[in-house]
PDB file of N, CA, C and O in Angstrom:
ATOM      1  N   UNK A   1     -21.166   2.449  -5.244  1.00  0.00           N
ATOM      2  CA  UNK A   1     -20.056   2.293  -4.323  1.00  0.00           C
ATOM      3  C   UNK A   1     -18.750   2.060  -5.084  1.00  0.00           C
ATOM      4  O   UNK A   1     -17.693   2.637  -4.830  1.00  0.00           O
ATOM      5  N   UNK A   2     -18.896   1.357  -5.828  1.00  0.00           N
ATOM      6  CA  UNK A   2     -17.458   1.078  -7.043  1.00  0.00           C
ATOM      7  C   UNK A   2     -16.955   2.807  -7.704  1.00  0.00           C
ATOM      8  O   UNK A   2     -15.987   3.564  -7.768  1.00  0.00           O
ATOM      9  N   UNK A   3     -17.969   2.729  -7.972  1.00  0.00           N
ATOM     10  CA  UNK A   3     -17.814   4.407  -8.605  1.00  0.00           C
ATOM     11  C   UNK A   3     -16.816   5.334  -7.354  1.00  0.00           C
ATOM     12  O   UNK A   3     -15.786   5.935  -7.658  1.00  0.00           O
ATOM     13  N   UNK A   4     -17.344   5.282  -6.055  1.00  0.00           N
ATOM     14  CA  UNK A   4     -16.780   5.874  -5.618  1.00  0.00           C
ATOM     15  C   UNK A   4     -15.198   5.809  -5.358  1.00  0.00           C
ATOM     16  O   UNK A   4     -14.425   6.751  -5.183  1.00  0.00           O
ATOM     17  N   UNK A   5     -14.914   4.330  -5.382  1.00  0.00           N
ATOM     18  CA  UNK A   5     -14.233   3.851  -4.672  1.00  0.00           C
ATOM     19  C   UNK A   5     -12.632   4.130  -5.546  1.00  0.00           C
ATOM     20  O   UNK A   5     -11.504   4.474  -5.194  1.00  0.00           O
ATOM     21  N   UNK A   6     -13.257   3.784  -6.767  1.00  0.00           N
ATOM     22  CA  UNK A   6     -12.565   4.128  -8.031  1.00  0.00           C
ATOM     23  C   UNK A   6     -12.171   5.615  -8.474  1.00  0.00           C
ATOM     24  O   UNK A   6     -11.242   5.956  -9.205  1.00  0.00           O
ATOM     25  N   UNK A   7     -13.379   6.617  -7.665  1.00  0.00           N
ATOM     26  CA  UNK A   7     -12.728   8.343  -8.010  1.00  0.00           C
ATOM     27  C   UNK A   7     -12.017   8.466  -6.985  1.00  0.00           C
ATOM     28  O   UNK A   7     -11.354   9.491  -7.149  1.00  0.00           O
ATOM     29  N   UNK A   8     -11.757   7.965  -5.940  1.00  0.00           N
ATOM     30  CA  UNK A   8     -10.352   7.915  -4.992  1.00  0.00           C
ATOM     31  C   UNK A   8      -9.258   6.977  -5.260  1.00  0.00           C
ATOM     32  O   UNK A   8      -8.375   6.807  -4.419  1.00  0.00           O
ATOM     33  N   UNK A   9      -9.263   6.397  -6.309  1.00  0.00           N
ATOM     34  CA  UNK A   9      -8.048   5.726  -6.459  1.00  0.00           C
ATOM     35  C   UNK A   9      -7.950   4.568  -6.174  1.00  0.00           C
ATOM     36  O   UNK A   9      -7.024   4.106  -6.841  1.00  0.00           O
ATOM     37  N   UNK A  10      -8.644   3.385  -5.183  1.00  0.00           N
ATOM     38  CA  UNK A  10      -9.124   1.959  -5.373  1.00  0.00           C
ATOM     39  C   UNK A  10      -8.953   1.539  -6.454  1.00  0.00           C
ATOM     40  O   UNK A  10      -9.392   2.212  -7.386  1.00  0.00           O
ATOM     41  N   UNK A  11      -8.172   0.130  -6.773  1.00  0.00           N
ATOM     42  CA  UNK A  11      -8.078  -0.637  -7.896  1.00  0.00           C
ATOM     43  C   UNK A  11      -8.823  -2.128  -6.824  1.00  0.00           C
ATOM     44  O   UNK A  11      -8.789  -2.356  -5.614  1.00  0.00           O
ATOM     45  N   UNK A  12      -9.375  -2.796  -7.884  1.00  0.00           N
ATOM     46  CA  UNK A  12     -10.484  -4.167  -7.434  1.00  0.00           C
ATOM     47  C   UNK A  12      -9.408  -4.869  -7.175  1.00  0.00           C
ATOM     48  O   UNK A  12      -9.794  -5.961  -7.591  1.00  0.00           O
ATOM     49  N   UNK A  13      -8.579  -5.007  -6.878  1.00  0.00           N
ATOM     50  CA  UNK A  13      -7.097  -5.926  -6.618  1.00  0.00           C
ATOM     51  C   UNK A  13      -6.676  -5.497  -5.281  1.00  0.00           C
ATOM     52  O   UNK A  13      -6.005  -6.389  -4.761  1.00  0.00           O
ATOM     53  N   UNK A  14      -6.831  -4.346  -4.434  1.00  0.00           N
ATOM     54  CA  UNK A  14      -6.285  -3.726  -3.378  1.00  0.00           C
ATOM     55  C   UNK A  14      -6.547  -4.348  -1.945  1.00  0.00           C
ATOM     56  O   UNK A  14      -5.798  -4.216  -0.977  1.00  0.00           O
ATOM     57  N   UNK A  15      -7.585  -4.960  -1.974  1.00  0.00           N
ATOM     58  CA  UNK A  15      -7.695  -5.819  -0.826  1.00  0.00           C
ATOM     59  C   UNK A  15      -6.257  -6.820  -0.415  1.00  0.00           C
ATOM     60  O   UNK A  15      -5.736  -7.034   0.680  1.00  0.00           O
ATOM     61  N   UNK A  16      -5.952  -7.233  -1.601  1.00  0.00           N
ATOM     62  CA  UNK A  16      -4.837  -8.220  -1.456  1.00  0.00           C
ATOM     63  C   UNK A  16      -3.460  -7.822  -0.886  1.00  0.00           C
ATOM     64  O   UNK A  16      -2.475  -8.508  -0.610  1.00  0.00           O
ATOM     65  N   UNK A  17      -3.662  -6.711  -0.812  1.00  0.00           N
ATOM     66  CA  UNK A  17      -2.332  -5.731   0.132  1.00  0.00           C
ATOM     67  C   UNK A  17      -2.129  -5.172   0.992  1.00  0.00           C
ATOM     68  O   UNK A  17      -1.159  -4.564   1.444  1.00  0.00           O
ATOM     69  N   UNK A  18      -3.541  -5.455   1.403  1.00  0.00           N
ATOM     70  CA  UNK A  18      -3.918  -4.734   3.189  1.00  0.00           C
ATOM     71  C   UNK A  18      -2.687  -5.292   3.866  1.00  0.00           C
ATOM     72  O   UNK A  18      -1.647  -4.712   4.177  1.00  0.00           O
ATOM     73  N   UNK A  19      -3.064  -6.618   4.028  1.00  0.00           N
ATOM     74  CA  UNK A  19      -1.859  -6.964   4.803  1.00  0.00           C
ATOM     75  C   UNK A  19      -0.387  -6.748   5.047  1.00  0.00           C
ATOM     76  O   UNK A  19       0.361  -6.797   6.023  1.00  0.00           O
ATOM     77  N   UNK A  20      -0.274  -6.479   3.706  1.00  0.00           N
ATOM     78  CA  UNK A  20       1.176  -5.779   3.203  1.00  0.00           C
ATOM     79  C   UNK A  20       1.532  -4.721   3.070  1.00  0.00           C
ATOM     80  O   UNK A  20       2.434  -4.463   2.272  1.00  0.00           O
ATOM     81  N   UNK A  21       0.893  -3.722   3.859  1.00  0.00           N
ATOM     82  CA  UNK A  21       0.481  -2.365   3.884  1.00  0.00           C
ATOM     83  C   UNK A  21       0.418  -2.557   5.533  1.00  0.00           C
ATOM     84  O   UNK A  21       0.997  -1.544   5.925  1.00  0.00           O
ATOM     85  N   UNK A  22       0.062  -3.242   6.598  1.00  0.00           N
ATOM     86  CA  UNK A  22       0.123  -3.259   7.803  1.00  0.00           C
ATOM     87  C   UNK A  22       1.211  -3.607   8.268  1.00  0.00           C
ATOM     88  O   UNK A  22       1.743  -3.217   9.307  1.00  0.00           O
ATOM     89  N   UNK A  23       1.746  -4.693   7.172  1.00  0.00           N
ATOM     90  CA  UNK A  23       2.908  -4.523   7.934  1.00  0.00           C
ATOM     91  C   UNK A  23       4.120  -4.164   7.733  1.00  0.00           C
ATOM     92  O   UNK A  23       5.059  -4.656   8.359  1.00  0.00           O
ATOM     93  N   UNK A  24       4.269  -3.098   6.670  1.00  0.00           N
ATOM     94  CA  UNK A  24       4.884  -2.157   6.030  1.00  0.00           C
ATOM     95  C   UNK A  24       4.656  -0.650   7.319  1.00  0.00           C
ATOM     96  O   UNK A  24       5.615   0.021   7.699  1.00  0.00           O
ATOM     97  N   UNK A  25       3.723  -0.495   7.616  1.00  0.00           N
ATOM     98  CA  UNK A  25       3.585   0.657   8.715  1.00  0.00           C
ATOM     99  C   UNK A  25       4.495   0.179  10.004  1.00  0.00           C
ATOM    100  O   UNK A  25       5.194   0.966  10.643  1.00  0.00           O
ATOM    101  N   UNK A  26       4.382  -1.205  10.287  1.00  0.00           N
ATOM    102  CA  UNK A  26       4.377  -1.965  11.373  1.00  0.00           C
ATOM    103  C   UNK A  26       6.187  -1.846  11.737  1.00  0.00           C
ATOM    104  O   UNK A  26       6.706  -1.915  12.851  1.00  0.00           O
ATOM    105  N   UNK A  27       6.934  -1.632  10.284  1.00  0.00           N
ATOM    106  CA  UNK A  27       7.998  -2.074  10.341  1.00  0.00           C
ATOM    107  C   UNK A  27       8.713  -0.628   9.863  1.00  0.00           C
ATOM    108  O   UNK A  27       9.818  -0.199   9.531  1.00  0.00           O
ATOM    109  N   UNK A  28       7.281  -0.153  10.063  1.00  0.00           N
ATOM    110  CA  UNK A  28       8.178   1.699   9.522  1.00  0.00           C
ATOM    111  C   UNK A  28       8.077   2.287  11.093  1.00  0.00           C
ATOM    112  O   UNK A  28       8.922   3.099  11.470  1.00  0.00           O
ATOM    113  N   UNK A  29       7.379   1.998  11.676  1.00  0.00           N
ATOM    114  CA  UNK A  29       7.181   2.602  13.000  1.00  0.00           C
ATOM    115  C   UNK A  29       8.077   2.379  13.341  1.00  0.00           C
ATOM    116  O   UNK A  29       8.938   3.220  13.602  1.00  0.00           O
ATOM    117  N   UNK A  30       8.225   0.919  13.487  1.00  0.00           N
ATOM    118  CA  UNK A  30       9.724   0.747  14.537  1.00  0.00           C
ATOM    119  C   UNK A  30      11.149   0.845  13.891  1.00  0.00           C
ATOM    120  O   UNK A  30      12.125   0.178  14.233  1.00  0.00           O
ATOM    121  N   UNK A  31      11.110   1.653  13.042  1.00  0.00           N
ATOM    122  CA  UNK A  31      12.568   2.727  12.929  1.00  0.00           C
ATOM    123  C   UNK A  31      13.221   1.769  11.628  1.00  0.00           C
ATOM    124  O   UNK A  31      14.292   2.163  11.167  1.00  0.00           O
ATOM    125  N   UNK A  32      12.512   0.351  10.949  1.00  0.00           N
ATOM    126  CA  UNK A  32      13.148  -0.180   9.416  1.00  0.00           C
ATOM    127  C   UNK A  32      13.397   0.876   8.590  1.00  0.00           C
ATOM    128  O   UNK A  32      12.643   1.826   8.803  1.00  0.00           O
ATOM    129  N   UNK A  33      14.203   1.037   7.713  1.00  0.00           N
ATOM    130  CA  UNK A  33      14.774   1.474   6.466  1.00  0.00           C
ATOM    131  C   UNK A  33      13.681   1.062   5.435  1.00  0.00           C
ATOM    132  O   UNK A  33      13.490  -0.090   5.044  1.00  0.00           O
ATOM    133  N   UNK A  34      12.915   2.296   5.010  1.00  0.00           N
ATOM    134  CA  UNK A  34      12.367   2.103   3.554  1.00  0.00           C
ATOM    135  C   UNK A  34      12.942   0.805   3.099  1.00  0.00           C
ATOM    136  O   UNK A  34      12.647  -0.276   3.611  1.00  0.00           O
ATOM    137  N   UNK A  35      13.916   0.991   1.950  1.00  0.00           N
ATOM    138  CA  UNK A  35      14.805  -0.095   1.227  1.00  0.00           C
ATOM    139  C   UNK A  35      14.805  -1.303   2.252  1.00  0.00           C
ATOM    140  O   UNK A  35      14.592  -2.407   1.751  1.00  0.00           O
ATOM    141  N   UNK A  36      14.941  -1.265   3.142  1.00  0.00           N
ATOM    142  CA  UNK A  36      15.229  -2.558   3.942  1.00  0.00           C
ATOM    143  C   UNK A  36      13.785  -3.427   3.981  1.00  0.00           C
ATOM    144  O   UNK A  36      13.673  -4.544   3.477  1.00  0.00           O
ATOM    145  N   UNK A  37      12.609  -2.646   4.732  1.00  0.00           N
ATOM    146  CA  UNK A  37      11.272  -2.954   4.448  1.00  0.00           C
ATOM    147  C   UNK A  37      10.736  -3.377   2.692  1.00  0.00           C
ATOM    148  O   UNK A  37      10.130  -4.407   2.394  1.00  0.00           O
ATOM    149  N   UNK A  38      11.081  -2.477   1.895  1.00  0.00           N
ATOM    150  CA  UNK A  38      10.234  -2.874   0.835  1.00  0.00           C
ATOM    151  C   UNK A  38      11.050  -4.336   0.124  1.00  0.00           C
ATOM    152  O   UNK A  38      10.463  -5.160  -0.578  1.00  0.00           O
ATOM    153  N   UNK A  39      12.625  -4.399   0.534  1.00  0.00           N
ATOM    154  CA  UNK A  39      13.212  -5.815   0.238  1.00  0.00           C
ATOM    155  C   UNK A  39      12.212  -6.903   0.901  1.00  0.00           C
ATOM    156  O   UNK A  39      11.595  -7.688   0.181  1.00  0.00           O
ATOM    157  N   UNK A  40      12.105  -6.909   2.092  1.00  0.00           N
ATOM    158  CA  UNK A  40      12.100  -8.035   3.037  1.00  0.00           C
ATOM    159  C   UNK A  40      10.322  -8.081   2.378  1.00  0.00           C
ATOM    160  O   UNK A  40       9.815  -9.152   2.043  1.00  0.00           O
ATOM    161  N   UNK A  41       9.681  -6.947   2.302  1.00  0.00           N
ATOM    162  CA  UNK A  41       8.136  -7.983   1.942  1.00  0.00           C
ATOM    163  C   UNK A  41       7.857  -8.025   0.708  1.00  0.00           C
ATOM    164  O   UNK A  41       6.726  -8.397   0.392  1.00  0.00           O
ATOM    165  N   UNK A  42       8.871  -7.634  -0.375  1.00  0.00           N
ATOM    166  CA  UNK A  42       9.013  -8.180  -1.661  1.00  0.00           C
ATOM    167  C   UNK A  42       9.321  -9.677  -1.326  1.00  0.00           C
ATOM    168  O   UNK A  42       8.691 -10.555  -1.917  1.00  0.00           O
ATOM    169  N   UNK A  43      10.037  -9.916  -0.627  1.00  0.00           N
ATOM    170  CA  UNK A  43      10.267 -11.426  -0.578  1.00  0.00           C
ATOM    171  C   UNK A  43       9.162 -12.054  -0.472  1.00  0.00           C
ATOM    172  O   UNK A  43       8.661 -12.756  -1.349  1.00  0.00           O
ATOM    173  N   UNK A  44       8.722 -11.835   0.608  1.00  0.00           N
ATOM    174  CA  UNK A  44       7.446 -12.379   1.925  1.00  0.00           C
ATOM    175  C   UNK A  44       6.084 -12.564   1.214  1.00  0.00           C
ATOM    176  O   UNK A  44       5.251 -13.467   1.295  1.00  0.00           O
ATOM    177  N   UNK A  45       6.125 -11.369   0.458  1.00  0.00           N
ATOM    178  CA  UNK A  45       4.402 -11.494  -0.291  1.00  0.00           C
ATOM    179  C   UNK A  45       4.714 -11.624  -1.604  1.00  0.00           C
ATOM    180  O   UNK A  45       3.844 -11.224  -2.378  1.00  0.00           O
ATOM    181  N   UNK A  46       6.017 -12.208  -2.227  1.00  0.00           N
ATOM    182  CA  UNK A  46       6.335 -12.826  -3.734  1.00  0.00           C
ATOM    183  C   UNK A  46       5.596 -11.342  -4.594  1.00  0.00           C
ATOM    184  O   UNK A  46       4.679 -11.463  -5.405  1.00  0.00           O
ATOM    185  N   UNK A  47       6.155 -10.130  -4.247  1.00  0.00           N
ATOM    186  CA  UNK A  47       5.956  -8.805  -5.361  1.00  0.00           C
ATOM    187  C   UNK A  47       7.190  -7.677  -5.604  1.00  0.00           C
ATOM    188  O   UNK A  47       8.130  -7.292  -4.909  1.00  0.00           O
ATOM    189  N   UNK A  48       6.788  -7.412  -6.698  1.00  0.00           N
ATOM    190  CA  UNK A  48       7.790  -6.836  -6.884  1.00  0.00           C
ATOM    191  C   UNK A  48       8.186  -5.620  -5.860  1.00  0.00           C
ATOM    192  O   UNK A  48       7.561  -5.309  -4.846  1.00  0.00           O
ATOM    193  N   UNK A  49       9.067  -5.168  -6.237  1.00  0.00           N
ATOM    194  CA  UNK A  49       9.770  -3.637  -5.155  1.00  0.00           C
ATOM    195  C   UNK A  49       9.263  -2.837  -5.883  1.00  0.00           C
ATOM    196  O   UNK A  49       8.226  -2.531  -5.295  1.00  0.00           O
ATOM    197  N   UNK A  50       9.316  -2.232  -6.883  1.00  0.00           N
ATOM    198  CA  UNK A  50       7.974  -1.465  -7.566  1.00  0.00           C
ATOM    199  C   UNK A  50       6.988  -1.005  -7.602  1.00  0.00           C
ATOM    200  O   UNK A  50       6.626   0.157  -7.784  1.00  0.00           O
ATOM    201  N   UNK A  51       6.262  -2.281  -7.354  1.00  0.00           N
ATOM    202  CA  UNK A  51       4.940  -2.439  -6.670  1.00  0.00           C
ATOM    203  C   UNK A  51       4.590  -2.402  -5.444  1.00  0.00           C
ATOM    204  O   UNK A  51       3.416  -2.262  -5.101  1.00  0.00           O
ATOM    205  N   UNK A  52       5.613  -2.529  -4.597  1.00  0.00           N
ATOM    206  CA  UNK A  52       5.332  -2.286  -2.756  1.00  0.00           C
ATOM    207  C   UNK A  52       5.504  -0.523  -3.057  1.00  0.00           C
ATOM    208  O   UNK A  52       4.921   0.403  -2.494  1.00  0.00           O
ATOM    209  N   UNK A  53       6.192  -0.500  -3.796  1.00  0.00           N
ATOM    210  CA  UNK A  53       6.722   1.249  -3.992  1.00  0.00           C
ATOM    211  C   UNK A  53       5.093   1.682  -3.933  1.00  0.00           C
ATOM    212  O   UNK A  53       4.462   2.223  -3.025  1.00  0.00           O
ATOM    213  N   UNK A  54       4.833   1.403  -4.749  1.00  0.00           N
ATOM    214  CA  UNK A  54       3.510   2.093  -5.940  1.00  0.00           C
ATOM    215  C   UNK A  54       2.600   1.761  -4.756  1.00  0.00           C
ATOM    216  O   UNK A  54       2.242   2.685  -4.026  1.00  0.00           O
ATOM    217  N   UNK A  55       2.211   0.547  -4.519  1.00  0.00           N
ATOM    218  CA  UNK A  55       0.784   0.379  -3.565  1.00  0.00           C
ATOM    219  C   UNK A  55       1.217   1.704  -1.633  1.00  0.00           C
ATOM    220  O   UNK A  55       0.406   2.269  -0.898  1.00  0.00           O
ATOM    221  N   UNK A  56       2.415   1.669  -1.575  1.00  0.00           N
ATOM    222  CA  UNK A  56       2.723   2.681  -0.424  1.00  0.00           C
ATOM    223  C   UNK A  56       2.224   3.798  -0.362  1.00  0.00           C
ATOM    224  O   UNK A  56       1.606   4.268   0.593  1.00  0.00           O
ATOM    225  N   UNK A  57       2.521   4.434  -1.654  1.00  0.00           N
ATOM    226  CA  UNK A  57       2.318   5.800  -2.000  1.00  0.00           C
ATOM    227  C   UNK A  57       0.830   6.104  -2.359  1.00  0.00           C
ATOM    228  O   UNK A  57       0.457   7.277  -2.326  1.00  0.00           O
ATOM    229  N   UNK A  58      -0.085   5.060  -2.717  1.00  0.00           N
ATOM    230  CA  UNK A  58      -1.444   4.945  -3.324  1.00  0.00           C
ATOM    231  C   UNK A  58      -1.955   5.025  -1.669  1.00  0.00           C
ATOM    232  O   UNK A  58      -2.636   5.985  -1.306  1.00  0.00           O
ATOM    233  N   UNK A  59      -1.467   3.661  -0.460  1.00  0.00           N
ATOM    234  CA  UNK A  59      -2.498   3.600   0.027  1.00  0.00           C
ATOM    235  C   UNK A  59      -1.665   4.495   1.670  1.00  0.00           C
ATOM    236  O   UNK A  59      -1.727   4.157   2.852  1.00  0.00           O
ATOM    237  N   UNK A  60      -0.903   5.780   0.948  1.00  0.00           N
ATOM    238  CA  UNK A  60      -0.391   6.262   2.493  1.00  0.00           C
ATOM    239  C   UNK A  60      -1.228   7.616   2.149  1.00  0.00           C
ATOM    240  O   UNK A  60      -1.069   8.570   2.910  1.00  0.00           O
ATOM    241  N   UNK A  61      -2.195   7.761   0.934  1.00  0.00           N
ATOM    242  CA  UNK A  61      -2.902   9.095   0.567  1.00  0.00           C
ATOM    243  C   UNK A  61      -3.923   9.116   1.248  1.00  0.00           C
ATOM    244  O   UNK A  61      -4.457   8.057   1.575  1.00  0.00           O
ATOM    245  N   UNK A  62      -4.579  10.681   1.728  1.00  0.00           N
ATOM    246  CA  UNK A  62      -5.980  10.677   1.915  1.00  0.00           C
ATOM    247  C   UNK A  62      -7.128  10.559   1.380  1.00  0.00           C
ATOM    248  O   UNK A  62      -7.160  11.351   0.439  1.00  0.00           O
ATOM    249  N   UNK A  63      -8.394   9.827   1.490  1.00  0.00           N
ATOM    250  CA  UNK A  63      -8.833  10.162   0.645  1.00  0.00           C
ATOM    251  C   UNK A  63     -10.017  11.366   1.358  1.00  0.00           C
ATOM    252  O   UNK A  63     -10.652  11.447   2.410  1.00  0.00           O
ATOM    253  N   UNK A  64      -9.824  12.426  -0.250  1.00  0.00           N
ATOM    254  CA  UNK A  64     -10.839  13.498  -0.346  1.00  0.00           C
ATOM    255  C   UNK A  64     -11.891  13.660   0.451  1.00  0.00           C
ATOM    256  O   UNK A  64     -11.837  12.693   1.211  1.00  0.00           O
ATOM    257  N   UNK A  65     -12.672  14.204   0.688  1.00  0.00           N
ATOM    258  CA  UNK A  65     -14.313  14.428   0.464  1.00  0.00           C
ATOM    259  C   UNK A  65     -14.517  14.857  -1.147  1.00  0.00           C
ATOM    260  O   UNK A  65     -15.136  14.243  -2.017  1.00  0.00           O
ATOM    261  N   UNK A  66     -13.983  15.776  -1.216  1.00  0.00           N
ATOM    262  CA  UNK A  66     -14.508  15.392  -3.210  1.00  0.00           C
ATOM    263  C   UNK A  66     -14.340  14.094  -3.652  1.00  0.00           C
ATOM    264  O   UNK A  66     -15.227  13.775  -4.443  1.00  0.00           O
ATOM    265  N   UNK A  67     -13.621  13.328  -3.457  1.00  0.00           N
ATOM    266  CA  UNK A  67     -13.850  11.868  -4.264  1.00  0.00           C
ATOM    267  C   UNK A  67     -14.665  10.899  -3.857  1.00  0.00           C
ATOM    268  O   UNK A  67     -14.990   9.873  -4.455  1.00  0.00           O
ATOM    269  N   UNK A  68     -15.014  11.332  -2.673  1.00  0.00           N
ATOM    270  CA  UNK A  68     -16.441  10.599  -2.085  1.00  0.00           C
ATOM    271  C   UNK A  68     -17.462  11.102  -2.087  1.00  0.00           C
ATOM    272  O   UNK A  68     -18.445  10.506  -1.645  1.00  0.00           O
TER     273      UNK A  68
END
């Protein structure tokens, strides 16, 4: 299961951003500004803007049937 989880792109740390990933959708739906969103839960969940960048783009992908 790790194996798999890992040929789609899962890092063992990713759980910790669900939340920050819900409510990153939560606040994209209702019409927030990228920049405005990734400020406000850089604050909120103490991470960098970088890293809200990076985990967005990781966890807004599909994953495969080849990687599963």
């Amino acid at each position: 299961m790790i194996n798999r989880l890992q040929a789609f792109g899962a890092k063992a740390d990713d759980w910790r951003y669900l939340d920050l990933y819900r409510d990153y959708q939560r606040m994209h739906q209702e019409g927030d500004k990228v920049t405005y969103i990734v400020s406000v839960l850089s604050e909120r969940y103490h991470v960098s803007e970088r890293k809200i960048y990076s985990l967005v783009k990781r966890f807004g992908t599909d994953c495969t049937v080849d990687a599963v």
